[in-house]
N, C-alpha and C positions, 0 to 999 in steps of 0.2 A: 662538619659540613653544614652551611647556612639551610634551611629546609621554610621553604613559601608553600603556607596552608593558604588552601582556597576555599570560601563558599562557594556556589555557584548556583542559585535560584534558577527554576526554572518552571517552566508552562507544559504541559503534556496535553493539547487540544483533544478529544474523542477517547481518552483514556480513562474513564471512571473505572474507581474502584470503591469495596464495602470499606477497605480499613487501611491504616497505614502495609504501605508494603518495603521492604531492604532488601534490593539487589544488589549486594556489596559493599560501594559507598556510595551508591545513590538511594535516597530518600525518600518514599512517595507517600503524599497524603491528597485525602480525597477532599475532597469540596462537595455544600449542600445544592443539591440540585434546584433547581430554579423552576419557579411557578408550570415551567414546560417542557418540565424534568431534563433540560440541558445540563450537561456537566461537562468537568473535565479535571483532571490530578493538578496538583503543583508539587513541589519538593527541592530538595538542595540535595547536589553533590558536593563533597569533598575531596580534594584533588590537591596532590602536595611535588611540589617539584624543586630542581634542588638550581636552578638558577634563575637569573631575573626575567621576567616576562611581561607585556605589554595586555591590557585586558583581551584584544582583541584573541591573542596566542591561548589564553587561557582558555576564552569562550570556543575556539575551534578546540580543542584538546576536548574539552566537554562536550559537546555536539556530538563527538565521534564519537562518545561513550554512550550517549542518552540516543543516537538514532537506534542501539541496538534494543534499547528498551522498546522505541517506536516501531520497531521493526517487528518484535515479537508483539505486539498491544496488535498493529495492522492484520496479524493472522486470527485475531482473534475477537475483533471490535470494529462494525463498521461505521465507523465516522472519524477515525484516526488521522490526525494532520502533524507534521515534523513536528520534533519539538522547540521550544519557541527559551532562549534563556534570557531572564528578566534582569536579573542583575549577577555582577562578578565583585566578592569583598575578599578583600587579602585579612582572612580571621587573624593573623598572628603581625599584623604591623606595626603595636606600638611595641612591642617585645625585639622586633628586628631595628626600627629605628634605634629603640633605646642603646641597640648595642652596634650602634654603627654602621648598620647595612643600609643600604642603597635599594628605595622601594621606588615601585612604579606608582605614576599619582591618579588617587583615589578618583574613580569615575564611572560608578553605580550606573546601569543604563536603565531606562524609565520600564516601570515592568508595563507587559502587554498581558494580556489576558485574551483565551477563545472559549466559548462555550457549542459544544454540538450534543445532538441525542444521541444518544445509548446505551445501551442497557449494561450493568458493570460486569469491569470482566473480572475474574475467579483467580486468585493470588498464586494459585499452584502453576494453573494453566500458565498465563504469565512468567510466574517464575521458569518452567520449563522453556517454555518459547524462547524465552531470552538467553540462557545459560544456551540453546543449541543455537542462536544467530551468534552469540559471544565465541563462540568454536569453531564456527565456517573459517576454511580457509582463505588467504587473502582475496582469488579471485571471484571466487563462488560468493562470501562478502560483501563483495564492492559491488557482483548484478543482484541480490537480491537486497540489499540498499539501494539501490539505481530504481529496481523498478517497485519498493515502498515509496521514495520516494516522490515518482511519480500515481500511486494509489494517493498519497497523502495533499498533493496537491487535485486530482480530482477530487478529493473529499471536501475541498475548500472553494471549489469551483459552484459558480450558481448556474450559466448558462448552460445547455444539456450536451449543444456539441462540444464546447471547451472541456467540458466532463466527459463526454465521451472520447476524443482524442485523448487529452493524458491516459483515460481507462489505458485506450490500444496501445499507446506507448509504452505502460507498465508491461504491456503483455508482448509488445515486440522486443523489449530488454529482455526476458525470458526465452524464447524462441530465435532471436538475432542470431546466437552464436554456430545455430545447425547451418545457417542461411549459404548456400551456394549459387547455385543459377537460378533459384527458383525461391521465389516468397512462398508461393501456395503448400511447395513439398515441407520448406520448412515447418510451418505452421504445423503438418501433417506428421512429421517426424516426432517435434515437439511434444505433440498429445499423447501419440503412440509412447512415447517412454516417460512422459510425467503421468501417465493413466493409461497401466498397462494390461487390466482387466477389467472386465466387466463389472465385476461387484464397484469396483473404485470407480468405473462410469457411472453406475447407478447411483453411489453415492455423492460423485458430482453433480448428479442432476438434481439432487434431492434439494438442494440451493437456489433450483433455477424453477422462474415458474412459469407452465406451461403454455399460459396464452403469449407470451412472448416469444417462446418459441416459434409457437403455430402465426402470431404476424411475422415474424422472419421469413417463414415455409411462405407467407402469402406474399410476400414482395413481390417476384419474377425478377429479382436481381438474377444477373449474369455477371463471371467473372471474363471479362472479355478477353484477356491475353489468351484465354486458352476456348473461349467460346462455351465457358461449362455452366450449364443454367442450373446454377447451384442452391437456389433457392427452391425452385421445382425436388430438387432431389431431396432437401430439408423437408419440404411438404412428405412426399411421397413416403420415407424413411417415417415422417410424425404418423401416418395411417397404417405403420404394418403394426398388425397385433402384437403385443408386450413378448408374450413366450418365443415368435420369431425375430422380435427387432434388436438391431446389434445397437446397442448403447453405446460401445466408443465410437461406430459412426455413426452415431448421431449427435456426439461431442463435435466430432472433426466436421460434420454440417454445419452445425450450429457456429462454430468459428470462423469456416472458409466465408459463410454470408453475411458476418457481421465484415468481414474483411473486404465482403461486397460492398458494404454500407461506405465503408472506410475509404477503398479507392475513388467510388461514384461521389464523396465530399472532396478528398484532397485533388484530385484529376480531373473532374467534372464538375467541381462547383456545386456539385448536391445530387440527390438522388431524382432519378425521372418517378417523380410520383405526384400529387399534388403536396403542397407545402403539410397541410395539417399529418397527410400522412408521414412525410416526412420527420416529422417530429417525433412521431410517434414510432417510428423506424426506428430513430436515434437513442430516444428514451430504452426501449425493446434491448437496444444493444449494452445499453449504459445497465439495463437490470440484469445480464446476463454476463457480463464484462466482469463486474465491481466483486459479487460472489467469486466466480469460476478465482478471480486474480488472489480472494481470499483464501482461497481454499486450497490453491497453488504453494502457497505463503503457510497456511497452516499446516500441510501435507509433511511439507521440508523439514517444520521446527519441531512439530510436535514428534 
């Protein structure tokens, strides 16, 4: 049986590490960080298949394999973007020419290169991560790829609402599937069974920091389909002392009012505030969005 080895270089934007790492037959090595400690991995898979294929066939086969690695890197590292593959070499073509086969023609693509901050992640941690996204079943899979995905493109995002939209998209790919007549119950469901006690609230919150909270509480967003001045309740819930205040609702605050933010941009064209506030609205949502989606991500793998 004729058997086509592949290189397949590649980019891991947001994914620093201390040392080489092998999940399988993908490769990763770190790179020296830059005057403003940017980094990011590169590395080559190896990928052998037993008929002829087009680079393009090859690089989607690979994709599929290196998002699981982006997938576990995203629970774990915040500045994580898709991964990016520079180039595709048939390692074994002058051996298959010499013996007659039929190769597809050589067509290296120009490597690309990202650099973003942070801080390296830990080769075990990693390791784990990805051996449990490599296990998901197909459909579980395919939404928690969906909504790395979209974390990986807010990560690459410079304006605050384009970052913050993708943010909420990553997080409505997660919550979508309860969704019945009602957005708000889903969201509500959603929290309730990804963060089913208190300690696991507290230690979602421990991500989250709290003057962004308390501008959310300050808003006076209303969710209007239901008339619920959801941001007043955020406030109210942030003043009751710690030994009485419920933690997951104060998760399920904290989300219903960013989702105030969210309707009053997409429906309204913006929030009724004055502009600077408004920014600062969005930023607010984007610092408590980017964590909560990591830690959703990291929950599942680790």
């Amino acid at each position: 049986m004729t058997t086509y080895r592949w290189r397949i270089e590649f980019s891991l934007p947001g994914v620093p590490i201390a040392r080489p790492v092998t999940l399988d037959a993908i490769h990763l090595e770190p790179t020296p960080r830059d005057e403003n400690s940017r980094s990011r991995s590169i590395g080559y898979l190896v990928l052998e298949t037993d008929q002829y294929l087009q680079d393009s066939a090859v690089e989607a086969a690979a994709l599929s394999r290196l998002e699981f690695v982006a997938v576990a890197a995203a629970a774990l590292g915040g500045s994580v973007r898709g991964p990016v593959v520079t180039s595709v070499r048939l390692e074994n073509r002058d051996d298959l020419e010499a013996a007659g086969v039929r190769t597809p023609l050589e067509n290296a693509s120009l490597t690309m290169t990202g650099k973003v901050i942070a801080p390296d992640i830990e080769e075990t941690a990693l390791t784990r991560c990805y051996r449990t996204a490599l296990g998901l079943a197909g459909e579980e899979a395919s939404l928690w790829r969906r909504a790395a995905r979209w974390l990986w493109r807010a990560n690459s995002e410079g304006d605050p609402y384009d970052k913050f939209l993708a943010l909420w998209i990553s997080f409505n790919v997660l919550y979508g599937p309860l969704k019945t007549d009602s957005e708000q119950r889903a969201i509500e469901d959603y929290l309730a069974k990804a963060i089913p006690t208190e300690p696991d609230a507290e230690k979602f919150l421990a991500g989250v920091r709290s003057e962004d909270l308390a501008l959310l509480g300050a808003s006076g967003l209303t969710l209007k389909s239901r008339n619920r001045l959801v941001a007043n309740e955020l406030q109210t819930a942030l003043g009751v002392p710690g030994a009485q205040q419920s933690r997951r609702g104060l998760v399920a605050l904290a989300f219903l009012t960013i989702y105030a933010v969210r309707c009053a941009i997409i429906h309204e064209g913006g929030v009724a505030v004055p502009r600077d506030s408004e920014n600062r609205l969005v930023w607010a949502s984007v610092s408590v969005l980017k964590p909560a989606i990591m830690y959703l991500l990291r929950n599942r793998l680790e």
